[in-house]
N, C-alpha and C positions, 0 to 999 in steps of 0.2 A: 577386586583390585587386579591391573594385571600384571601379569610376570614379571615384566619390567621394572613396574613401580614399587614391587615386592623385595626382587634383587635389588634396588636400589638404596632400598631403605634400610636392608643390610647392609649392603656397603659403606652406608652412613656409619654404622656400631662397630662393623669391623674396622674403618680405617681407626677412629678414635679411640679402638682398643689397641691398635698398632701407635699411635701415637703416646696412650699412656706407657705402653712396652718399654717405647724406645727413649722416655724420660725416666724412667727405674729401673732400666736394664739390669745395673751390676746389684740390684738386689731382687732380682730371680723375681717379681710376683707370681703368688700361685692363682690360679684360674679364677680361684675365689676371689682373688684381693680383685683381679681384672676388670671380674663381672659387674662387682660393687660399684668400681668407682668409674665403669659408665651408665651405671642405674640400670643394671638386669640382676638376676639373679642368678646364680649359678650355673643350673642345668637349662633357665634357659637360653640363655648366653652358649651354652654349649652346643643345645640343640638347631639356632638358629645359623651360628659359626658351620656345623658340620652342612646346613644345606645350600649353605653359601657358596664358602670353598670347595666341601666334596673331603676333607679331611676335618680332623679332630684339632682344636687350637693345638696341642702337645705336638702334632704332627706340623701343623704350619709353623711352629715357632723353630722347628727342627728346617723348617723347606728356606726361611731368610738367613738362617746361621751364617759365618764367614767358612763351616767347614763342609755343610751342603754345599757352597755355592764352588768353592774350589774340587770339590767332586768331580762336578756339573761340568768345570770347564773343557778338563781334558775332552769327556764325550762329546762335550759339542765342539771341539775344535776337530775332533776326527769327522763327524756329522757334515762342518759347513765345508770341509777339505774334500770332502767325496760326493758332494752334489753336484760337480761337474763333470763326473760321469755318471749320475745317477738318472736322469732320464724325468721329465713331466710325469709318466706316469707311476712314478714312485710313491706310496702311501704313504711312505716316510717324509713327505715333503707337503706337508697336510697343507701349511699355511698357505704355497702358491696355488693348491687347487680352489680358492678361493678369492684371488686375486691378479689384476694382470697390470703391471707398471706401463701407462705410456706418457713419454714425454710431450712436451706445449712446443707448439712448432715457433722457429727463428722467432719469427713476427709476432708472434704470440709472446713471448717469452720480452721480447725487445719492448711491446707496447704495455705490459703488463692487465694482459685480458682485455682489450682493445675491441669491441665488436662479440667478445663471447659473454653468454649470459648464462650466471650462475643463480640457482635458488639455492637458497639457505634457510636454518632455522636452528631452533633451541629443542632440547629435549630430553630425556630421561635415558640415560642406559646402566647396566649392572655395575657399571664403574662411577658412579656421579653423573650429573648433566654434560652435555655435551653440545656445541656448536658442530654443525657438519653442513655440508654446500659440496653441490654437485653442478656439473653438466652433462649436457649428452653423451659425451663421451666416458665419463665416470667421477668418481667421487674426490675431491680437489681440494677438501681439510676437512679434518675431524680434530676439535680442541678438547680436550676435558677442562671444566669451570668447576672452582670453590669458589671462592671469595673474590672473582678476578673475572666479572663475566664482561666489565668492558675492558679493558688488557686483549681478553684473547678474542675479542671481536673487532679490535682494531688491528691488531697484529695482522685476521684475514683480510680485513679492508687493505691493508698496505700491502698484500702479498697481488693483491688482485686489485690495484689501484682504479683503473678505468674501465671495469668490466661491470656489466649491467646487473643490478643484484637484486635480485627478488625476493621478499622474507614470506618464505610459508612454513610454519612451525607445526602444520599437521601433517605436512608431506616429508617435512624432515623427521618426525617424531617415526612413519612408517619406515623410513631407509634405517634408522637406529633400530626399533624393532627387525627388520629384516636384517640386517647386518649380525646382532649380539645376541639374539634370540633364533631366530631360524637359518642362518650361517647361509643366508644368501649371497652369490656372488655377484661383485662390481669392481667394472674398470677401476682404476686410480689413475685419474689424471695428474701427475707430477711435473713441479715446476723447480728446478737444481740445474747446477755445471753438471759436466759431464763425470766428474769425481763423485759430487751429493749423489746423483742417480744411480752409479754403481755401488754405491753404499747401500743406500735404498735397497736394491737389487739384493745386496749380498744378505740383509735382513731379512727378507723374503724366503730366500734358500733356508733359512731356518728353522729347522723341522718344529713343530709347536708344540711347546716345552722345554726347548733348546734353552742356551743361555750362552755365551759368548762373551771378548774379553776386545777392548778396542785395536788391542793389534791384531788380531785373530783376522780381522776385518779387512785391518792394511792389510795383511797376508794374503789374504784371499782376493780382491781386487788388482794385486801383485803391485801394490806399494807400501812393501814394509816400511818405509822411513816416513813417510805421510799420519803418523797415528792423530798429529795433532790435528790435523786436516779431517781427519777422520771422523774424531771426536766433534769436530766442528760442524760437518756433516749431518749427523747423528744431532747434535743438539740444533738445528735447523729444519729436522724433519716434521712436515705442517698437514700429515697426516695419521695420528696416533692409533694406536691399535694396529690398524689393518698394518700399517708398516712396522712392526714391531720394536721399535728402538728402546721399548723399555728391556728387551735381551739381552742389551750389552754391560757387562756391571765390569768392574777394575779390575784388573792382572792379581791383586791381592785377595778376589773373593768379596770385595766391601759394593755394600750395593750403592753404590755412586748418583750423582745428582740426575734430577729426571724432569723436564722442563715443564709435566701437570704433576709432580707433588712426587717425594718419597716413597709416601707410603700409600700411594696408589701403584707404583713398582713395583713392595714388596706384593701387594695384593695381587696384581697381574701375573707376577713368576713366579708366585704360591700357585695359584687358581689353575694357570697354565701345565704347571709340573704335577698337581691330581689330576686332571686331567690324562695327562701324559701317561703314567704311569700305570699299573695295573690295578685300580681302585678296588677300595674294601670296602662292600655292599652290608646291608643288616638287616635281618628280618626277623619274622616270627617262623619257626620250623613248621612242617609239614607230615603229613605220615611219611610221603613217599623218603623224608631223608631219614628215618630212620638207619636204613643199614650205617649210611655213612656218620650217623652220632652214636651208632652203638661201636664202629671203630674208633672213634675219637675217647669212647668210654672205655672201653679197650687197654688205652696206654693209661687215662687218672687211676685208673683200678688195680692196674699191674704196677704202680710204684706209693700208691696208699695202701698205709699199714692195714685197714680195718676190710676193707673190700679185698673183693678178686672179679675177675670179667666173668661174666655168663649173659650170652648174650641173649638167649630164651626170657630170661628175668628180666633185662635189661630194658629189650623192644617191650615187653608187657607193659613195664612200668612209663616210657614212653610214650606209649600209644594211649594210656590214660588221660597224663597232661596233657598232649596235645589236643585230642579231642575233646575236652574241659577247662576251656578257660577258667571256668571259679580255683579249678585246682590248680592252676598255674600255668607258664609261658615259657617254652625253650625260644631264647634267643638264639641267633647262628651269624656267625661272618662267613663271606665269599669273596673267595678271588678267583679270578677267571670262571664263575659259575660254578667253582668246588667249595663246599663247607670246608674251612679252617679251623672256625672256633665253634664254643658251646657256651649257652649261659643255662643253668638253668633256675628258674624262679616260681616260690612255689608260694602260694598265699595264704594267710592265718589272719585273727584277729587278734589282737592286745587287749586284753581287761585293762590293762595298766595307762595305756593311752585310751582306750577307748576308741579305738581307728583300725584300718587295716593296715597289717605288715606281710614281710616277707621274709623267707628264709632263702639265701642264696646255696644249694643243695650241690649244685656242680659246676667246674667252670673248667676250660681244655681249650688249649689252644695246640694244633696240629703240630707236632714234631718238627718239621719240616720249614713250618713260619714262627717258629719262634725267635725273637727280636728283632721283627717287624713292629716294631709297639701294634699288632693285632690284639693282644690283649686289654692294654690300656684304652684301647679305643671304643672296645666294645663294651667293656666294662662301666663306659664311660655312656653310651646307647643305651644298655641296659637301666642302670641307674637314671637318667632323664623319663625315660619311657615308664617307667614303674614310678615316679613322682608326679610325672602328668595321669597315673590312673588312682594319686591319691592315696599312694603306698608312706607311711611315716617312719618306717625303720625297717631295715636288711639286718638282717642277720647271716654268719656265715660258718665253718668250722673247718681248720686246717690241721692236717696234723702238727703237736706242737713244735720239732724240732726241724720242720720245712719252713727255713730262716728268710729266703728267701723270697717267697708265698707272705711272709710276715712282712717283709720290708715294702713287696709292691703293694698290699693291699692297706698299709699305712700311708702307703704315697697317692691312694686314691682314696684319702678320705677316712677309711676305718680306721676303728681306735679298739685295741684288746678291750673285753671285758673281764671282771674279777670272776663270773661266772663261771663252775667248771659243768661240762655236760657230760650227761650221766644214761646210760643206758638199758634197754632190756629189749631181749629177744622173746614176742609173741609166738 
């Protein structure tokens, strides 16, 4: 199958778990209740969620809040205020190196596509189906379609009333693949007043991940008192995505209405903002990262009662795991290509089930990234990945009066047991 039709099939589960979200909101569902009642299971509902978005649901639920989103605003209201002095070749201005606005000339405009010939078609992109139609000059709508595929094919007919229209839904299905998949560049040919266009325009200037607020906009086009116009603008706009109007959400942080759906919104300014952001990668460890997990072992060992660091013992025991997968798996996060965290996961059998288990032996998140939910996330990778190899029970050991330790790993799932653990030194 290909990428596209992969992403998209995700985007199918994730909207409709944004949808049951936002019908139970004020009773918190936990991941669990989420997963069930759109028919996945758990972890993999979790697993499938992290290769979507690029974050953990706990993180995307965190990325739609009303209190992310007012974060959000002030930066990006300093962001689209300094793009006119910032220069085309700014890397902060990701989205316009990918796209260039040109307007439909008088006649054009007057005759509603009169003598120009547009092909269009139907197709699959990461966001849901989508209607797109181009010309020579560049690409002249892009709809997203639920439930409403004649709606937003008429609305393009009417935008382009007299103009010649070609349906090829193989060669539109290629410009959606190149567009959402390999971030190829293309014109937009726009058809707006001269207010829409600079709207338009000012959506553009927004760095990708931005988020913006509809006066921010009159501000920036220098018609503060215009917001309704603005808004009017913005809900006019008949090319989605590439002109970003799903950016703009309300003065109060509320993500406000969005003319292909909601929660194809929040999805888009989730997906946008991991993106954006400095992403937390997960893997399996290596020999060479030793040094950097025997620092990380470093600090669990210097504030547990039972241990102390030595890092000669440490790398030994390390370099076993690693090179043995039957004896176990160090997990790792990375941000910016630096280890943060640690998992480490070691394997046994149960008599009692008759299956294999795990003991979760170490877990460390770097000093320096702590409340980043970096641990909940990985905790959360961990756990998926050792169920897809068939793992029926984790076990762990904290010391007892790290209260804290107590409360996260109850919020991921664990449950004390009456069991106490008993020791001896060989």
């Amino acid at each position: 199958m290909q990428e596209i039709e992969i992403l998209n099939q995700n985007y199918q589960l994730i909207a409709k778990a944004i949808t049951y979200i936002d019908t139970h909101f004020k009773e918190q569902p936990s991941i669990d209740t989420i997963a069930r009642n759109i028919g996945m299971s758990k972890y993999h509902f979790m697993r499938v969620f992290k290769e979507y978005v690029g974050v953990t649901p706990k993180q995307f639920l965190h990325s739609v809040t009303l209190n992310y989103a007012k974060e959000h605003i002030k930066e990006s209201k300093s962001l689209l205020d300094s793009t006119l002095d910032i220069g085309l070749s700014s890397s902060s201005r990701l989205h316009e190196l990918f796209v260039n606005l040109i307007g439909v000339t008088p006649k054009e405009w007057r005759e509603k596509g009169k003598d120009v010939t547009i092909t269009y078609g139907f197709g699959l992109t990461p966001f849901g189906e989508a209607l797109i139609a181009y010309t020579d000059k560049g690409v002249c709508y892009l709809g997203f379609i639920d439930n409403n595929k004649d709606s937003i094919y008429k609305r393009f007919c009417e935008l382009w009333e007299n103009a010649n229209l070609v349906h090829d839904d193989l060669k539109a299905r290629t410009y959606l693949e190149n567009i959402f998949i390999k971030n190829k560049k293309y014109n937009l040919l726009v058809k707006g007043t001269n207010l829409q266009i600079n709207v338009w325009k000012a959506l553009i200037n927004l760095p990708n991940g931005g988020i913006t607020t509809y006066q921010d906009v009159a501000n920036f086009i220098d018609k503060p008192k215009a917001v309704r116009a603005v808004a009017n603008a913005i809900g006019e706009n008949h090319i989605g995505y590439l002109i970003p109007c799903h950016r703009v959400i309300a003065k109060s942080g509320a993500m406000s209405g969005y003319r292909w759906g909601i929660e194809r919104k929040k999805i888009l300014i989730a997906y946008e903002s991991a993106s954006k952001e400095n992403p937390i990668t997960y893997r399996t460890a290596t020999v060479e990262d030793i040094p950097l997990l025997c620092t990380l072992l470093h600090q669990l060992f210097s504030k547990e009662a039972e241990f102390t660091p030595d890092s000669v013992q440490q790398t030994k025991g390390l370099k076993m795991i690693i090179e043995d997968e039957k004896i176990g798996e160090i997990y790792v996060a990375s941000k910016k290509d630096k280890i943060v965290g640690m998992v480490n996961i070691l394997y046994t059998v149960s008599t009692a089930l008759g299956e294999r288990v795990a003991l979760l032996e170490d877990m460390i998140i770097d000093e320096k990234h702590r409340g980043e939910d970096i641990g909940s996330s990985l905790l959360e990778y961990v756990l998926t990945c050792t169920k897809e190899k068939g793992i029926r029970r984790v076990t762990l050991l904290t010391d007892s009066d790290n209260l804290s330790a107590h409360r996260f790993y109850e919020s991921m799932g664990f449950s004390k047991s009456a069991m106490i653990p008993f020791r001896i030194q060989l």
